[in-house]
C-alpha positions in Angstrom: 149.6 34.7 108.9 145.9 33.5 108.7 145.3 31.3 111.5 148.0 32.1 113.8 146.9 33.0 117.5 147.0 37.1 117.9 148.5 36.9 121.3 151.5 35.1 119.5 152.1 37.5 116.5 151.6 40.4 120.0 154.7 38.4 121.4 156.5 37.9 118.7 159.6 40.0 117.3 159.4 41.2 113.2 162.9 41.6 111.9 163.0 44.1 109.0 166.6 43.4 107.1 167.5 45.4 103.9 167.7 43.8 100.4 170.4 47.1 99.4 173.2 44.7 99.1 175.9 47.1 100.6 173.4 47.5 103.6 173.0 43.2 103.8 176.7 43.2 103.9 177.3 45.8 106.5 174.9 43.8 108.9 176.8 41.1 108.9 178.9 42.9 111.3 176.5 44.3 113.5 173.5 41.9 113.8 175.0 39.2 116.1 174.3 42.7 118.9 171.0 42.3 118.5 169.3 38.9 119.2 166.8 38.5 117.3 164.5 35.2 118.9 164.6 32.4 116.6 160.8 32.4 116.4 160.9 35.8 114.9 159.1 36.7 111.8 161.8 37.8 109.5 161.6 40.1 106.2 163.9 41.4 103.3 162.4 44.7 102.6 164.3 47.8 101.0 166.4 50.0 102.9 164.5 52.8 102.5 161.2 51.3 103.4 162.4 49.9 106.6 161.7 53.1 108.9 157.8 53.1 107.7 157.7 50.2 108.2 159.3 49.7 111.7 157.0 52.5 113.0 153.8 51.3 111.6 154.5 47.9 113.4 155.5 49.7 116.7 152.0 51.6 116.9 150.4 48.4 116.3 152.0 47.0 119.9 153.9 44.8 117.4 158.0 44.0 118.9 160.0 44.9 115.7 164.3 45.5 115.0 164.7 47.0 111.7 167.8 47.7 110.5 168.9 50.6 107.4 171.0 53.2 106.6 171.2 56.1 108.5 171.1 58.3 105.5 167.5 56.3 104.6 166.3 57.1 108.0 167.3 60.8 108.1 166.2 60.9 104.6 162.6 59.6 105.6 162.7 61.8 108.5 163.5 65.0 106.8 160.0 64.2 104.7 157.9 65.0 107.8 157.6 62.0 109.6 158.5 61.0 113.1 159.4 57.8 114.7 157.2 56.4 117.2 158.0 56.8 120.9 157.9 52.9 120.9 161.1 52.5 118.8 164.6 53.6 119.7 166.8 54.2 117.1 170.7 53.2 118.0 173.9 54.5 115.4 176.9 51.9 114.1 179.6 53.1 112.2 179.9 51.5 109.1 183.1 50.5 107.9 183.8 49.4 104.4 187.8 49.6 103.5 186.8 49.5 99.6 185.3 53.2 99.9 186.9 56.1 99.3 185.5 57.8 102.2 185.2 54.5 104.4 181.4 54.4 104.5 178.9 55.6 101.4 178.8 59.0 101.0 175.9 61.6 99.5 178.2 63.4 96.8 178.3 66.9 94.5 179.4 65.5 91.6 180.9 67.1 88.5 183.1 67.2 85.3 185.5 69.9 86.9 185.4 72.3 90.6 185.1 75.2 87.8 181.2 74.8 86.9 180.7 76.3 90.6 182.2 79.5 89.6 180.3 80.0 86.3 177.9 82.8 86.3 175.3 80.9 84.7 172.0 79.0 86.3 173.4 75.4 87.0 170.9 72.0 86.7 171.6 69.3 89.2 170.3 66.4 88.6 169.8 64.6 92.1 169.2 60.7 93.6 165.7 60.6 94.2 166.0 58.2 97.0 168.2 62.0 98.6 166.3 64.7 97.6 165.1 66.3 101.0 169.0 65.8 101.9 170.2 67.0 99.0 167.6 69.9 99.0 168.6 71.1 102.1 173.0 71.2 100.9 171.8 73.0 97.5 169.6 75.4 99.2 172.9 76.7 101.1 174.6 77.1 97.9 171.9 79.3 96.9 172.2 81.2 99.7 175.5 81.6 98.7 174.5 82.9 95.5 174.1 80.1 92.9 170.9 79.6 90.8 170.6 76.2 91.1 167.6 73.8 89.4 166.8 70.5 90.5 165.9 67.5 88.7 165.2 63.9 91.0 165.9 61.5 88.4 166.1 57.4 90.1 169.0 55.9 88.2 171.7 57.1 85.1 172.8 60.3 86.9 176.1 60.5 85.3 174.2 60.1 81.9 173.0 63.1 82.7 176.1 65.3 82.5 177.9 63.4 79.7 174.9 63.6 77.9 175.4 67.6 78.7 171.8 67.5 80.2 172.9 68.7 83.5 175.9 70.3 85.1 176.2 68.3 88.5 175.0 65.3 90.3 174.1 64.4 94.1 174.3 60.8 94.3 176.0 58.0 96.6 179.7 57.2 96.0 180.9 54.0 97.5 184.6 53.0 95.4 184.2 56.7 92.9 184.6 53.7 90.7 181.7 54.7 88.4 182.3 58.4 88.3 186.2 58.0 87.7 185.3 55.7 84.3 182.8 58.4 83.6 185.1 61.1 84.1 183.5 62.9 86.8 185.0 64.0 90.3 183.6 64.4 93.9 183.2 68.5 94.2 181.5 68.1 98.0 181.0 65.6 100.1 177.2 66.2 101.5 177.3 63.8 104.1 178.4 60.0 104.9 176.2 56.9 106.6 176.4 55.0 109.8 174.1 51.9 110.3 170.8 52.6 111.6 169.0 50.2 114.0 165.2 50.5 114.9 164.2 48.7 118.1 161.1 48.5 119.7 161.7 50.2 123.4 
C-alpha cells in the first residue's frame, strides 16, 4: 500500500472473506446483500481471525465488511474482547442441506451415551478453535456432578478416543461423516452457527 494517498485507503472499504471453505461456500449466498464497492481492498483471511481483524480496522476510521461464523465470533467474544462501537454485526442463517443438523454444529462426542453415567473422572479432549464455548457447556455438566478434564487439542480429536486417550470430544460436525466411520455418535449438541457479518456503522 506504499504510496497510495491516505485519504483514499480513509475512503475505501476492506472486505475480510474467510479461507474456511464451508464458510467461502456459505457466502456465496449471502454476499450479493452487501455491496461491496469494486474499488474495495479485498482479503482471504481465516474465519477466526476475521473479528480482530474487523475491529482493529474500524478503530483505525478504516470502512471494513467482514464476514465469519457466528460461532468464531462468539467464540472470540467469549475471550474478553468486545467489538468496536464502529461495527455492527448482522446474523444469516446458514443453510447447508448436506448437514445433519442443517448448519455446523459444536458437538459432545462419544463411543456410547453410557460414558456420562460412569462414576469415574472423564477427559474431553476439545477443538481448540471452541474452548471458551465448550468451557462454558462442560462447566454445566460439572455442576451437574461430572469430574470432567479438559484437553484443547487443534486437529485428530477422534484419535483421541480410539486411541482410548480420552473419553469424549467437542468438535464441529457438518455430515457426522467422520465420526460415523470412526464409530463415534453425537451425545449433545452444544450449539449450531449462523453467518456472521461485521460492517462498519
Amino acid at each position: 500500500m506504499v504510496g497510495l494517498d491516505p485519504i483514499f485507503l480513509e475512503q475505501t472499504t476492506v472486505a475480510l472473506f474467510p479461507k474456511n471453505s464451508g464458510l467461502a461456500h456459505q457466502l456465496m449466498r449471502v454476499r450479493d446483500r452487501y455491496l461491496v464497492p469494486e474499488d474495495a481492498q479485498s482479503f482471504s483471511v481465516r474465519g477466526e481471525d476475521v473479528p480482530l481483524l474487523a475491529n482493529e480496522l474500524a478503530a483505525l476510521g478504516r470502512r471494513v465488511v467482514g464476514f465469519t461464523g457466528d460461532d468464531l465470533l462468539d467464540e472470540w467474544l467469549a475471550d474478553g474482547n468486545a467489538l468496536d462501537k464502529r461495527l455492527n454485526r448482522r446474523r444469516f442463517a446458514w443453510y447447508d442441506p448436506a448437514a445433519i443438523y442443517g448448519a455446523p454444529a459444536l458437538c459432545l462426542i462419544g463411543a456410547s451415551p453410557n460414558v456420562l453415567t460412569e462414576q469415574r473422572p472423564l477427559r474431553v479432549v476439545v477443538c481448540g478453535r471452541y474452548r471458551r464455548t465448550a468451557e462454558r457447556f462442560l462447566c454445566a455438566l460439572r455442576e451437574d456432578g461430572m469430574t470432567l478434564e479438559t484437553l484443547p487439542i487443534q486437529g485428530s480429536l477422534e484419535t483421541c478416543v480410539l486411541s482410548g486417550m480420552a473419553d469424549l470430544v467437542v468438535d464441529v460436525v457438518v455430515s457426522g461423516g467422520t465420526i460415523k466411520t470412526a464409530g463415534l455418535q453425537v451425545l449433545r449438541v452444544i450449539a449450531t452457527s449462523d453467518i456472521a457479518v461485521l460492517e462498519s456503522r
